[in-house]
N, C-alpha and C positions, 0 to 999 in steps of 0.2 A: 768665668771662662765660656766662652761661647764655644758652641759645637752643634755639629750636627745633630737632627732629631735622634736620627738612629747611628747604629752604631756604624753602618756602613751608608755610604751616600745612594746608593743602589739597590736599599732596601722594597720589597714588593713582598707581596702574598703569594709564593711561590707553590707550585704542585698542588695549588685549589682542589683539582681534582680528588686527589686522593685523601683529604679533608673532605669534601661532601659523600665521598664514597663510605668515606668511616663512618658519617653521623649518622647516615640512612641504613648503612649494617648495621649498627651498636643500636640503634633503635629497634630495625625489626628484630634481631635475635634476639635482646634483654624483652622485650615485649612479649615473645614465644615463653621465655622462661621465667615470666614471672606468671602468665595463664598455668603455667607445668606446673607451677610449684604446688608440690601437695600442702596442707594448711598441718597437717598433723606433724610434718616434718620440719622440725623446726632447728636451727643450728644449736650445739650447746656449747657453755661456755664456762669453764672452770676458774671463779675469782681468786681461788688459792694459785693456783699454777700460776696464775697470769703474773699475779703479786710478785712471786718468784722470778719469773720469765721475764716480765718489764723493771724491775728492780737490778737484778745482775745485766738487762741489755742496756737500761739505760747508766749507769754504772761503766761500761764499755763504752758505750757512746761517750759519755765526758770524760773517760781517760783517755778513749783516741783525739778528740779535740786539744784534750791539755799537751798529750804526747806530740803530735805535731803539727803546736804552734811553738812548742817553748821547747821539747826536746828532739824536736824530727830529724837531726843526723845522726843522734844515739839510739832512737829508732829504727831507723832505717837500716844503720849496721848492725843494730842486734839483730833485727828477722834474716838480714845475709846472714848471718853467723850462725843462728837458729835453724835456717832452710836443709842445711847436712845433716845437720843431727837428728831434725825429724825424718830423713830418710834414712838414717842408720837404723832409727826404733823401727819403724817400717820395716827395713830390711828382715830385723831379728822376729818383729810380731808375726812377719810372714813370708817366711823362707822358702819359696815356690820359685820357678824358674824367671816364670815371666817378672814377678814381683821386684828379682834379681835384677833382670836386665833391665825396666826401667828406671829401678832405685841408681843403679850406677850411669846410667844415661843421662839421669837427671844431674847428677853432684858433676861428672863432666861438662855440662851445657853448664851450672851454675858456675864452676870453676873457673873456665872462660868468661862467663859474664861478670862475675868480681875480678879478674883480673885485667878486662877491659875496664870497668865503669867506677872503680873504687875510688880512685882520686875525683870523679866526679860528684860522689853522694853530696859534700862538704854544699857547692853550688845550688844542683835539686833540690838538697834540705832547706836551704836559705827561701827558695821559690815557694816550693810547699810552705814551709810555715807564714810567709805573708800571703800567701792564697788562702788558707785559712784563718788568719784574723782578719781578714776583711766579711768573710762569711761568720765570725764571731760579732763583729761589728754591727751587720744587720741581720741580727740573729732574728731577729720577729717575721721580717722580711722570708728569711730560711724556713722558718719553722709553717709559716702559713705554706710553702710550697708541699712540705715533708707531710703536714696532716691533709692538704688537698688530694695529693698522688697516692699516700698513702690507705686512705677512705675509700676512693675510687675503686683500686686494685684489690680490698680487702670486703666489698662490696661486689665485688665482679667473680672473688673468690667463693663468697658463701651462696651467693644466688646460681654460680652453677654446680655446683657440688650439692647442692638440694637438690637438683634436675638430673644432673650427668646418670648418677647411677641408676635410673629406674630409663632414663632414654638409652643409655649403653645395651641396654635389654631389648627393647622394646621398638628402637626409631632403626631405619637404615642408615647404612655410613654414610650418603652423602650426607643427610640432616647434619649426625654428629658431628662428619668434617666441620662442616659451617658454624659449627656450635663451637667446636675448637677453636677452630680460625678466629672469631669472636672473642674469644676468652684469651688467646693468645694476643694476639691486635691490640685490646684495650688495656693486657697488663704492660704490653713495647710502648705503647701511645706514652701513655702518664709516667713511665720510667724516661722516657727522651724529653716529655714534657720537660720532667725537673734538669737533668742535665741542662738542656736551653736557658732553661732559665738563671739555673744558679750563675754560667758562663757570662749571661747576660749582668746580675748580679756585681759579677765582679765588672765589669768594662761599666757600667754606669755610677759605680765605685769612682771611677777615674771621671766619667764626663762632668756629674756631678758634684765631684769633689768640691766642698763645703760648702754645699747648701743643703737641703734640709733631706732627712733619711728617707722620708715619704716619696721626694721625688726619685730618688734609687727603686723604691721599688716599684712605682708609675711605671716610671723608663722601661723598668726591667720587663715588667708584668707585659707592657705593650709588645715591649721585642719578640716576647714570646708568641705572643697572640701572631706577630704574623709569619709566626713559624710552623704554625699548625699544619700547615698543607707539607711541607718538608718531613715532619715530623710523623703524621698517617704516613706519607711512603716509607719512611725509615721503618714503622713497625709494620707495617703490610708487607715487605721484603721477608722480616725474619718470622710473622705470623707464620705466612706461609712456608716457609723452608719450616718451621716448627708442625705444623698441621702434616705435613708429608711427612714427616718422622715420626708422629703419633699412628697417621695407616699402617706406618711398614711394620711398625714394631706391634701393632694392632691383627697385622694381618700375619708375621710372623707368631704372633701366641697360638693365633686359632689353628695356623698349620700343626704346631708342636700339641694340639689338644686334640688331633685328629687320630681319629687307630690307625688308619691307614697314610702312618706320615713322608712328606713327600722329604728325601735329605736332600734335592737338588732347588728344591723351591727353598727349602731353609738356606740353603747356601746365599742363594741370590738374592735370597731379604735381608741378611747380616754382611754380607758386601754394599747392600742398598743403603742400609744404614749407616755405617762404616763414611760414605760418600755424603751422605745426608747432613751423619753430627761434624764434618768437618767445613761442610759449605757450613755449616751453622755458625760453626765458629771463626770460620772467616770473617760473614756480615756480622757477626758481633763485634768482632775486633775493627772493623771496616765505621761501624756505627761508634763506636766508642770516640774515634778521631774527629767523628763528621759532623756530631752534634753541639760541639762547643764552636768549630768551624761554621756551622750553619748561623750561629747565634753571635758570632762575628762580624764574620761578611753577609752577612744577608741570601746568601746563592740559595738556589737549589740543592736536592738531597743529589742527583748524580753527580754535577759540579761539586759539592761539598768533601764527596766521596773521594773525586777523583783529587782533589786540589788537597786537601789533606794528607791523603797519602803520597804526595809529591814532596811535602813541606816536611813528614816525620821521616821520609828514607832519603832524600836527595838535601834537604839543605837544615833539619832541623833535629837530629836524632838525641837528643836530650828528651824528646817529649814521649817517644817509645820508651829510654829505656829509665825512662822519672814513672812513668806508668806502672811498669814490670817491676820496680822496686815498688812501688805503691800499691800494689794487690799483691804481690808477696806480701809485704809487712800488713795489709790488713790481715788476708787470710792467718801465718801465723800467728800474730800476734793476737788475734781477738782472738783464737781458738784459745790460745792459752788463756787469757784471761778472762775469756768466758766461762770456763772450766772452774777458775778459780772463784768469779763471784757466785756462780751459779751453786759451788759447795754452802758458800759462807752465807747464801740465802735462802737455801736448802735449811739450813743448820736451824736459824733461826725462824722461818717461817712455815715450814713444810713438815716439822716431823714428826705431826699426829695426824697427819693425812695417810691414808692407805692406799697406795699405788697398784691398785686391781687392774691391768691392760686388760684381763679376761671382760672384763665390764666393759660391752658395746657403747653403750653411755659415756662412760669413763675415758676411753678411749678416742673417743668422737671431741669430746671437749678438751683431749690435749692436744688433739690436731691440729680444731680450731683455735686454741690459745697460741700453738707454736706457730702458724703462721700466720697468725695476727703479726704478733712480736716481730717473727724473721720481717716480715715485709717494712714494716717501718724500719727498722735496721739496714737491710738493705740500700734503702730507699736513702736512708742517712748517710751512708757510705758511701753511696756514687756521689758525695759531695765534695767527696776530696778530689776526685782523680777532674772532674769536671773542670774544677777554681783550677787546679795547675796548668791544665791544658788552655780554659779563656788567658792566664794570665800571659801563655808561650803565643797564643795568634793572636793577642789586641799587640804585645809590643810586638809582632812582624807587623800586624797591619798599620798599626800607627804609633809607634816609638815614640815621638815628640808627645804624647798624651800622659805614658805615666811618667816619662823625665820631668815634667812642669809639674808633677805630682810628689814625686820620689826617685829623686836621680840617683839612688842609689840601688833601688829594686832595680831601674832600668840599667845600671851599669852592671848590675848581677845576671839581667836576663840575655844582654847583651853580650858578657863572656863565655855564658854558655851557649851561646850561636855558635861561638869562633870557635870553644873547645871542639 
């Protein structure tokens, strides 16, 4: 099959700028914090915990892969059906007013949204689970993303948490911001990184179809590469909205730790924030659309931003609400069964260990275990929502690609336009 190099014909190294700005930050702040590092301070790391903790996550990771490639509409309607009833336990666990009103705020917005989108699960699920066996398919491909992003981020973790707390003390806020900013930046960078790519992933899935796996991930790997400059604004955007929310809430503690406290400066720093975590989760939600779109077409990150959310509210709403079922059912569904490996490897691995949190030590190493673990999990998870969304803009942007592939995915992805 002949095709274009890349995925879009109009491919280019967009927003350069904000790629040289990253590298030249993430150098001199990791450079500042590796002179800080004291030598005596070292991270620690508990091999029992981790056993446990990578055992029941990895355990979750291959039962959400199994669950949706091979059972994703009984998935997907168990965590609808599961979503009420974790808000009733809720209710009962914490019977407070506020808790009230948005425990029933919530089961109303879900009730509307099962009652709009239930005959459509049947469609989404059929989507989802071929966006996910194709990312089973090059699984090596996958996994070399998940352990690259994942090293990074877990790397970026431990070398400033060596530094933060003795510079928290000791350095003025602008440093810190910068330091934040830094640490925030490079964990957005390599979380868009993977999105990008997996998106890519799948659209070379299709250019490539049957020739050799190596060249899927070539293709892929390139696509990414000249997404880099898209990808620094994407997480320069939310770095920043994230750094501003660390001041307010930075400079709202020391008001509250003052004798002489001001209640009209506290007001204006919990309204400040209030405004902050919502822009936040704006560009988050705003990012989530833009990165498999970037990894598509080729655009820029404002282009991406903007043309995305044209395509999920004006002509493509299957891909919002295949999302919102898809972070529902991960959240519920992996709590729950996280819950339940994490007993059963508790049981068998854990139960002559002595769980002292009083021990600074102790403590220290289950933090660093737990967010070892979380990150690569995380990091595995944004695999799903990614693949469904490249699989919803390769067939807008070019349909005649997976029909000569699989005219039946395409005839699937196709009724869910018209639905």
């Amino acid at each position: 099959m002949e095709e274009n190099s890349y995925v879009s014909n109009k491919r280019k190294f967009n927003d350069a700028w904000a790629f040289v700005l990253y590298v030249i930050y993430y150098l001199g702040c990791n450079s500042f914090l590796a002179m800080s590092v004291d030598s005596k301070d070292t991270g620690s790391f508990n091999p029992k915990l981790f056993l446990v903790l990578s055992t029941s996550t990895l355990c979750l990771i291959v039962f959400n892969f199994i669950a949706f490639s091979y059972f994703c509409e009984f998935t997907l309607k168990f965590s609808m059906v599961l979503f009420p009833l974790v808000q009733i336990v809720l209710l009962v666990l914490f019977p407070n007013p506020i808790s009230i009103f948005f425990g029933v705020i919530g089961i109303l917005i879900w009730l509307f949204f099962i009652s709009y989108y239930w005959s459509r699960i049947p469609t989404i699920a059929k989507m989802f689970s071929y966006a996910t066996k194709i990312c089973l398919k090059h699984f090596f491909a996958c996994f070399f993303a998940i352990s690259l992003c994942s090293f990074v981020q877990i790397a970026q973790i431990v070398l400033t948490s060596m530094v933060f707390p003795s510079a928290d003390r000791n350095t003025s806020m602008v440093i810190i911001a910068l330091l934040v900013l830094n640490f925030y930046w490079t964990l957005a960078n390599f979380t868009y990184f993977f999105k990008v790519y997996v998106s890519s992933i799948i659209a070379y899935h299709f250019i490539e179809y049957g020739g050799e796996r190596i060249d899927v991930f070539s293709g892929a790997f390139s696509n990414t590469l000249y997404a880099l400059g898209s990808i620094s604004y994407a997480g320069l955007v939310l770095a920043a909205v994230q750094t501003l929310k660390y001041i307010v809430i930075s400079e709202r503690n020391r008001n509250r730790e003052e004798e002489r406290r001001s209640i009209l400066v506290d007001i204006i720093l919990c309204l400040c924030l209030c405004i902050i975590s919502l822009l936040e989760d704006v560009i988050k939600f705003a990012n989530e659309f833009s990165m498999p779109y970037i990894a598509i077409h080729g655009c820029g990150y404002v282009q991406s931003v903007k043309e995305s959310y044209r395509l999920i509210t004006n002509r493509n709403s299957v891909a919002m609400c295949g999302v919102t079922m898809l972070n529902c059912a991960l959240f519920l569904f992996s709590l729950l069964m996280m819950g339940i490996t994490f007993v059963l490897t508790y049981f068998f691995s854990l139960q002559d260990v002595k769980l002292d949190f009083s021990d600074k030590l102790f403590l220290n190493s289950c933090i660093n275990t737990l967010i070892a673990v979380c990150v690569v999990y995380y990091t595995t998870m944004s695999l799903f929502v990614s693949s469904y969304l490249a699989l919803i803009y390769l067939h807008t942007e070019r349909p005649q690609l997976i029909s000569n592939v699989d005219e039946e995915i395409a005839e699937i992805c196709r009724k869910a336009k018209e639905d």
